[in-house]
Structure formats: C-alpha cells, structure tokens
C-alpha positions as CSV (number, residue, x, y, z in Angstrom):
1,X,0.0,0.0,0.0
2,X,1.7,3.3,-1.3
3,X,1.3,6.1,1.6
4,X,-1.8,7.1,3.0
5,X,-2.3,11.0,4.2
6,X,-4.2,11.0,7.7
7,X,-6.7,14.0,9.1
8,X,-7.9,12.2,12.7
9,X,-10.6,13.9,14.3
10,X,-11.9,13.9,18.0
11,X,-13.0,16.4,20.4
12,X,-10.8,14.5,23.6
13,X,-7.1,14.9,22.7
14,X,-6.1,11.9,24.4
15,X,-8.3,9.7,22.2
16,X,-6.7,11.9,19.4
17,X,-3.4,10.8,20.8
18,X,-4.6,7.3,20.8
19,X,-5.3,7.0,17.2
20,X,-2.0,8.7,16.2
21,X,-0.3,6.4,17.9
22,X,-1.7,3.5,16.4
23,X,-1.6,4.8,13.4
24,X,2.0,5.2,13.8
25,X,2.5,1.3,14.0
26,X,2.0,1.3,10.4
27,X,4.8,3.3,8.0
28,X,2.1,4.2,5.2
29,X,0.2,5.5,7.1
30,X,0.6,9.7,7.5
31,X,-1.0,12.0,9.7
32,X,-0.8,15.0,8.2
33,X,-3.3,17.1,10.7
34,X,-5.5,16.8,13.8
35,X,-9.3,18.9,14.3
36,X,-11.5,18.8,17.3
37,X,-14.5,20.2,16.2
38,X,-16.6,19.5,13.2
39,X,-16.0,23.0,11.3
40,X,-12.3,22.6,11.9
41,X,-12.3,18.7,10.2
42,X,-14.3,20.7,6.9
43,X,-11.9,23.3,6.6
44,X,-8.6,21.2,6.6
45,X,-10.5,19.0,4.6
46,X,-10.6,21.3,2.2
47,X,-6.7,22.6,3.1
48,X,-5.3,19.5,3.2
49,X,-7.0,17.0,0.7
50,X,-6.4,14.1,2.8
51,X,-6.8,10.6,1.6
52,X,-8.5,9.3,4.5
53,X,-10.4,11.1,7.5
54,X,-10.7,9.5,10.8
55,X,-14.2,11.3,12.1
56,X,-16.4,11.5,15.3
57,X,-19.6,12.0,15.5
58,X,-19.7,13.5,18.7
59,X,-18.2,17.0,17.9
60,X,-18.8,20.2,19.2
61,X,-20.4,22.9,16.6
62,X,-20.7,20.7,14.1
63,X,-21.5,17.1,14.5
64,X,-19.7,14.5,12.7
65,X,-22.3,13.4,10.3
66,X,-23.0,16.9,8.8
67,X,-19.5,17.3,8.9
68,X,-19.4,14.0,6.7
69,X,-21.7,15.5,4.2
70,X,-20.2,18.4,3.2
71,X,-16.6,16.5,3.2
72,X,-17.8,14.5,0.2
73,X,-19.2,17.5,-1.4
74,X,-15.4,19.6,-0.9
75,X,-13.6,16.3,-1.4
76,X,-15.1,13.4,-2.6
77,X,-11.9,11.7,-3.5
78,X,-10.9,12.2,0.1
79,X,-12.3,8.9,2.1
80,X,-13.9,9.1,5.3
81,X,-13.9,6.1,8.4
82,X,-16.0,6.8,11.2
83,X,-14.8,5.9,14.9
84,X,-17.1,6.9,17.7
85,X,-19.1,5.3,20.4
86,X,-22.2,5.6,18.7
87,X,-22.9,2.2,17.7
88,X,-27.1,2.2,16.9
89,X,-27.2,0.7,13.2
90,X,-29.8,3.0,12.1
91,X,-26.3,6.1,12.3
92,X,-24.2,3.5,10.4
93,X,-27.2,3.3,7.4
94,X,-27.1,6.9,7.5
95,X,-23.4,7.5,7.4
96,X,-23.2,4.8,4.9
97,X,-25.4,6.7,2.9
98,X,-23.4,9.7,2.7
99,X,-20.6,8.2,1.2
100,X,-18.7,7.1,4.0
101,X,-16.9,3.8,3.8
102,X,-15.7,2.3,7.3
103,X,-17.6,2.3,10.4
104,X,-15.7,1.4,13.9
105,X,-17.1,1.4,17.4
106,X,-14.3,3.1,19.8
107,X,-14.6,0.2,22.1
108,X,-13.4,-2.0,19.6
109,X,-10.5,0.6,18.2
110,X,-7.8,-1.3,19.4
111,X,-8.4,-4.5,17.8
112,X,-10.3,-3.1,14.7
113,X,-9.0,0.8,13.9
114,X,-5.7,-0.4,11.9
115,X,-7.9,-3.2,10.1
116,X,-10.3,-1.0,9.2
117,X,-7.8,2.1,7.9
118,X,-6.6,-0.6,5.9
119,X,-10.1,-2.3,4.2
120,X,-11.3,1.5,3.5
121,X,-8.1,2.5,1.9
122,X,-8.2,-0.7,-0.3
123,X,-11.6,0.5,-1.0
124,X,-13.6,-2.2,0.3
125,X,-16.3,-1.2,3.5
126,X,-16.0,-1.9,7.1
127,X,-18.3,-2.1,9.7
128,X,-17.3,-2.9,13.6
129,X,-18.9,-6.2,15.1
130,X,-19.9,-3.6,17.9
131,X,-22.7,-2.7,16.1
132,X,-26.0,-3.9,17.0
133,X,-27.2,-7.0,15.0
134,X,-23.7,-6.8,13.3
135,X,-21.7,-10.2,14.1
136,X,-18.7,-9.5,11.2
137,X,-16.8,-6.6,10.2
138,X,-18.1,-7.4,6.4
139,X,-20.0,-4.8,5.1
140,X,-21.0,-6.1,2.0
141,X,-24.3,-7.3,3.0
142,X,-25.0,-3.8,4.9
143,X,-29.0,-4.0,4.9
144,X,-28.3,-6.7,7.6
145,X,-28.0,-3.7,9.6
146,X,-31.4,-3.8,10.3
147,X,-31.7,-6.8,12.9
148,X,-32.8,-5.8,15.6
149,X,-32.5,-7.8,19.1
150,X,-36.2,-7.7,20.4
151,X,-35.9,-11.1,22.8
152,X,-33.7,-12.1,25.5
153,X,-31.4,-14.9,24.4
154,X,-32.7,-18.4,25.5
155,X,-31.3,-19.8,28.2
156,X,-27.8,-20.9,28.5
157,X,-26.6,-24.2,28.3
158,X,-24.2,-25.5,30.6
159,X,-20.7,-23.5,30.4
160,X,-21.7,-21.2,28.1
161,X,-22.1,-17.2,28.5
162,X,-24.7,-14.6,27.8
163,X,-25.2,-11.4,26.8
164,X,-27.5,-9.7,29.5
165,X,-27.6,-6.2,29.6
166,X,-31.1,-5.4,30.7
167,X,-32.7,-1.7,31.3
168,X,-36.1,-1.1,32.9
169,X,-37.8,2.2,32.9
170,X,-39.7,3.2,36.0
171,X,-42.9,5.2,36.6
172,X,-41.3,6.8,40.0
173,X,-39.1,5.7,43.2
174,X,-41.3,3.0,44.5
175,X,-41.9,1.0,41.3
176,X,-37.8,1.5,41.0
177,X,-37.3,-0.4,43.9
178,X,-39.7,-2.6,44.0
179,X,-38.0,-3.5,40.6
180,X,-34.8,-3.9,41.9
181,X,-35.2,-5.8,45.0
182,X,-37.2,-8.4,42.6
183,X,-34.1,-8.9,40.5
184,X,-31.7,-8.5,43.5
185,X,-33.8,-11.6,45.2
186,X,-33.9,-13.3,42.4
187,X,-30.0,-13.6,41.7
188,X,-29.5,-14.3,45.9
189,X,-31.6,-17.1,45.7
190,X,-30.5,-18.8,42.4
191,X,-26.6,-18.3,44.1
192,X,-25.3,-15.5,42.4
193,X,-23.3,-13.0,43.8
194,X,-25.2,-9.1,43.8
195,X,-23.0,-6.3,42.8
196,X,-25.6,-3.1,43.8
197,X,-24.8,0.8,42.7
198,X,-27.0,2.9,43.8
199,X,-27.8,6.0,46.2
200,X,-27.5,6.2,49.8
201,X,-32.2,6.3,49.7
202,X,-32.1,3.4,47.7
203,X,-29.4,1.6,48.9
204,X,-31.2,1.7,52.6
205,X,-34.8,1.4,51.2
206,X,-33.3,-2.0,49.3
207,X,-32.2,-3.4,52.4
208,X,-35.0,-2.9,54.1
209,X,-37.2,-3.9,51.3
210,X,-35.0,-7.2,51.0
211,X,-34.9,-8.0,55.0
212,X,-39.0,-7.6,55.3
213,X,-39.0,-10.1,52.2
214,X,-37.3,-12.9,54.2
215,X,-33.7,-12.0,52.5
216,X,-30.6,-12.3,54.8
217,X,-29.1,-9.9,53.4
218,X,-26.9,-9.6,56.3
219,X,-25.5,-12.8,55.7
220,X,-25.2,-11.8,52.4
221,X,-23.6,-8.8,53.1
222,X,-20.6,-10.8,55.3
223,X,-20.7,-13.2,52.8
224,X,-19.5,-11.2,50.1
225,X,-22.7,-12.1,47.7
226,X,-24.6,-8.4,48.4
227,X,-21.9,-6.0,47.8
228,X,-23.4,-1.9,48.0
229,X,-22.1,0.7,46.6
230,X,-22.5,4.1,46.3
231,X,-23.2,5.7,43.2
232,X,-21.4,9.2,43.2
233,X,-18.3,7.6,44.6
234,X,-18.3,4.9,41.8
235,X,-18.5,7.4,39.4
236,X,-15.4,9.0,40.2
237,X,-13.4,5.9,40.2
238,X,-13.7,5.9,36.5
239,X,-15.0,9.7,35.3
240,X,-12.4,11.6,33.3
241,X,-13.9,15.2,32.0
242,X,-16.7,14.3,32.5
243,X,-16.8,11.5,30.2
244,X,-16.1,7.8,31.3
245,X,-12.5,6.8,30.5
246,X,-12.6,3.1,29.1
247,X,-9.7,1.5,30.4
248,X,-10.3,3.1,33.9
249,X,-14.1,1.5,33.6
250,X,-12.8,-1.8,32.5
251,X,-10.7,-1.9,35.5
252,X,-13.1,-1.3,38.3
253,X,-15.2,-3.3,36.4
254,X,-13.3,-6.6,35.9
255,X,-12.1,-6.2,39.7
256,X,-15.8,-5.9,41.2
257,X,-16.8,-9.2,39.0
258,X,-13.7,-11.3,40.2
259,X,-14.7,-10.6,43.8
260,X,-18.0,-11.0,43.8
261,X,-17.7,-14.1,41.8
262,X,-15.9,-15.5,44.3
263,X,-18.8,-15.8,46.8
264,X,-21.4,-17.3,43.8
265,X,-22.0,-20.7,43.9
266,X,-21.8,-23.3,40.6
267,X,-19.2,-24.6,38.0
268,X,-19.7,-21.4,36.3
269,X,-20.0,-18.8,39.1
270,X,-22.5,-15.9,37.8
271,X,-23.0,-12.5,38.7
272,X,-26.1,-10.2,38.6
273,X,-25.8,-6.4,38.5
274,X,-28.4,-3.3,39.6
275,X,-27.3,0.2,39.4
276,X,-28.1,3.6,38.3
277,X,-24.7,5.3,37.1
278,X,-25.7,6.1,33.5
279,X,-29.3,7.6,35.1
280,X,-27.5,9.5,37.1
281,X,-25.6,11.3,34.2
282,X,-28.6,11.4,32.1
283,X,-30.2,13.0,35.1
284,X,-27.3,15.3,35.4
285,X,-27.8,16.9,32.1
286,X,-24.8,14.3,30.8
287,X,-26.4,12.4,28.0
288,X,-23.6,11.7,26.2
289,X,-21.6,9.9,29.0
290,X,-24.9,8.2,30.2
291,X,-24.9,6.8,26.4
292,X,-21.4,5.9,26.6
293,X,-21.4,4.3,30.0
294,X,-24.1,2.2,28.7
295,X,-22.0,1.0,26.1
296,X,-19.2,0.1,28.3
297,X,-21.6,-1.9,30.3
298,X,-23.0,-3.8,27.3
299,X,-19.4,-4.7,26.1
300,X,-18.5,-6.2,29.7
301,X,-22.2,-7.9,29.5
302,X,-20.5,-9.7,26.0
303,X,-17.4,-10.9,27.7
304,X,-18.1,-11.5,31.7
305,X,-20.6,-14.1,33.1
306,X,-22.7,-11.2,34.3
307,X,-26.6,-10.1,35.0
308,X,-26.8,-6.5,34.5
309,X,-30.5,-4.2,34.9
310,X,-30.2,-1.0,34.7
311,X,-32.8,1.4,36.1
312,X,-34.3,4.7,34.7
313,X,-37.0,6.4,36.8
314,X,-38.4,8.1,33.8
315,X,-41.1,10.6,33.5
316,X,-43.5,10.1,30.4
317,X,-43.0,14.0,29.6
318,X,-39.0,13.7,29.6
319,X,-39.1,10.6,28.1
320,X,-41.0,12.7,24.8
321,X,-38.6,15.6,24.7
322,X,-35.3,13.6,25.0
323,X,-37.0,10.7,22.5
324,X,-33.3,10.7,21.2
325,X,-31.3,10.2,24.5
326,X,-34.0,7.3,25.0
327,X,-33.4,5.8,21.6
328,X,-29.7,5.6,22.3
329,X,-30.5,4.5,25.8
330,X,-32.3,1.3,24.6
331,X,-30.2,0.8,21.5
332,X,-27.0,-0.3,24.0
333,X,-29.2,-3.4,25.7
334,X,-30.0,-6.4,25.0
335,X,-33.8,-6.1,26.7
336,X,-36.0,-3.2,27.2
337,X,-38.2,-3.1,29.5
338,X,-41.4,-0.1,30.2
339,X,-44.2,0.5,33.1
C-alpha cells in the first residue's frame, strides 16, 4: 500500500493521541493534521485534501455526520472512516449513505482501527462487530444492519455465557425499587453474587425492602454475595472530563466481578448487577456519557458471566422531549423493559 495522508478527528485529545499512535504502527500510514470540532475537520479537509479522514460523530459545533456530508461534497476523492461510540445501526445506514466507507465502534478501536484504515483505503467497507445485530466486520451485506434484538437470548446451556444487559424504565421511586429488589432476590436465591450501585435512599430502602421479604441480606452482606455501593463515589473511580474513560471503567469493572464471583456458587459462578450510574448522568444533564457508560456496560455484559439491569426512573413528559437520548439509551441493551 503506497502512503496514506491522515486527518484524525476527535474532540478529547487523548483519544486523538490514541489514534496517532496506532496509526504510527503502520509506516504508510501519514497524519498530516488533527481537528477537534466538526468546522475545523471541513476546513482542513478542504486545506489538506487528505486521503483518509478519521471522524467523530460527537463533535462540538458541528456534528460529525454533517461534517461527513459536506466533506464529500469539498472532497469526494478524500475517504472518510468513522470511529465513535455511537454504535445504533440506524447512524451506520445513515453515514453509509453519505458516502462514507468504514464504520468502527471506539470500544473496539484497538483490535479493529488499523484493520479497518486498511479495508477503507483498499476501498472495500467496514463495519465494527460492535454494532447492534452486526456479528462481522463485512459490510458487504450492509442491509443486515437492520436486525434488531427484540428477545432475550434463550437460556444458556451449561458453560456457556450470555449477553445480559437489561434496562427497565420506571414510573417513580417505588416501582424503581420494587424492581430492583425483585431482581436483587432473584440472583440471591438462584446463588449468584449481587454487585448493587445505587444511592445512599435506595441503597437503605433495598435493604430494608430485602430484610422484610425474608432475605438475609446480612448474611449476604458478610458473605460477600450483596456487595453496596455508592453511586457518586463509583462514578469518580472511573470519570475523566466528565466523560467515562474506558480503560479506567474496565478496571473497576473486571475487579468488582472477580470478587463477587468469588462468593457465587456453581461450575460457572455468575453474577447479577443493579445500578443507576448512566441515570444518574442522564439526570445530570450528561447524556452523552450516560450513552457511553451504557456502552461500556454492554461490552462487559458480551465478555463476563454477568446479569446487568439498569434502572431509569423516567417521567413520560421527559421521556417525549429527550426521544433521542432514550433511543440511544435502549439501543446499547440487549432487553428493554417499560411501566
């Protein structure tokens, strides 16, 4: 492959950094400039005639996909590959349609950016198995972008792992927690282990809830199978400007799981989840890192013997003029779930 001029850009410099790095591995590969907004990736665009562009989606003042379209109107001979955390199939149609040929989930950048670089400069499509109802980074067939996952899997056979990344949206407080301590039961009785993030109210009203119910949940609680934590404080374990920073995620993550699968009983020791982190950011005006939390979440749900529900308390009135947050909301699980 003869050399291959690289625009990257990303609003979070460090990601920025990320990809230049990689990039680096390769010696055809070029960076020859870096934007962080979407007006700045038209303009040196235009400037620099790159062969490739490396784009977000999520950019300040102009978002990636506009930005997209009026690339391949300044420079269509200039190729574009998308790498965001946006991974609903219904952006990758869209994007697709715009002329852009290589779609990559930032989750799965390590493994897939350099391959993907590669397939769009060879002129052949790429789309990352992180996308829903996507299984293989072959784009040929891209109208299999459509499958949807409506159903929970069936169950599991002996020594093998799910994908269960649940969400359940709640009328108020009390049909939240009745919610949870149904699933939280649930998992204590079958002899899973109970990872719980939630606040301080909720964590106390669960316990209570739990103990009237016939639960020993202070057994549980000594035994390492009921392990509480706080929600604010497990935010900033992995929080980085305001965004959540992936490896730091992965890492709490992993670590809670190995310790509460410890305590679960069975060849296969399983773990069930509650919490309400991404609500919390959603309820905090953060969107965009409640989307990408999500995300994070589903991946671990792909690769870790794991239960997760996640709770919204959810106003009909908000739930109409954020349509979109929801959308993206339900497009990171694997069951959705209204009251």
């Amino acid at each position: 492959m003869s050399s291959v001029r690289v625009l990257v850009v990303d609003d979070y410099e460090p990601f920025r950094r990320f990809v230049c790095s990689t990039l680096g591995k390769r010696v055809e590969f070029q960076v020859v400039g870096e934007a962080s907004d979407g007006l700045e990736a038209v303009q040196k665009a235009e400037e620099l005639r790159p062969d490739l562009i490396v784009l977000d989606i999520g950019l300040p003042t102009l978002n990636g996909i506009e930005a997209a379209r009026r690339i391949s109107k300044l420079s269509p001979a200039t190729k574009i590959l998308v790498l965001t955390q946006e991974s609903s199939a219904a952006v990758v149609q869209e994007v697709f349609s715009l002329g852009v040929q290589g779609y990559v989930v930032k989750a799965h950048a390590g493994s897939e950016l350099l391959a993907a670089v590669e397939a769009v400069c060879q002129g052949r499509k790429f789309v990352s198995r992180g996308i829903r109802g996507q299984d293989s980074t072959d784009a040929a067939d891209l109208p299999d972008l459509d499958r949807e996952e409506t159903f929970p899997s069936p169950a599991p056979v002996k020594g093998e792992l799910t994908r269960s990344h649940a969400v359940q949206f709640y009328p108020d407080d009390e049909a939240f927690l009745v919610g949870f301590a149904r699933f939280i039961a649930t998992a204590l009785n079958a002899g899973e282990a109970v990872i719980v993030v939630a606040t301080e109210s909720h964590r106390n009203h669960l316990f209570q809830t739990l103990q009237a119910q016939g639960v020993n949940i202070g057994a549980a609680v000594e035994q390492g199978k009921y392990i509480p934590l706080d929600v604010a404080e497990t935010l900033s374990t992995f929080m980085a400007n305001d965004l959540p920073d992936p490896v730091r995620f992965v890492k709490v993550a992993s670590d809670l799981i190995t310790v509460a699968s410890k305590s679960a009983k069975g060849e296969l020791p399983r773990v069930s989840a509650c919490g309400e982190c991404a609500p919390t950011l959603w309820a905090q005006g953060n969107a965009d890192a409640a989307v990408q939390l999500e995300h994070l979440w589903d991946e671990m749900a792909r690769t870790c013997n794991i239960d997760i529900l996640c709770g919204y308390v959810l106003k009909p009135l908000q739930r109409e003029q954020e349509n979109h947050i929801y959308e993206r909301i339900c497009a990171e699980h694997s069951v959705v779930c209204s009251r």
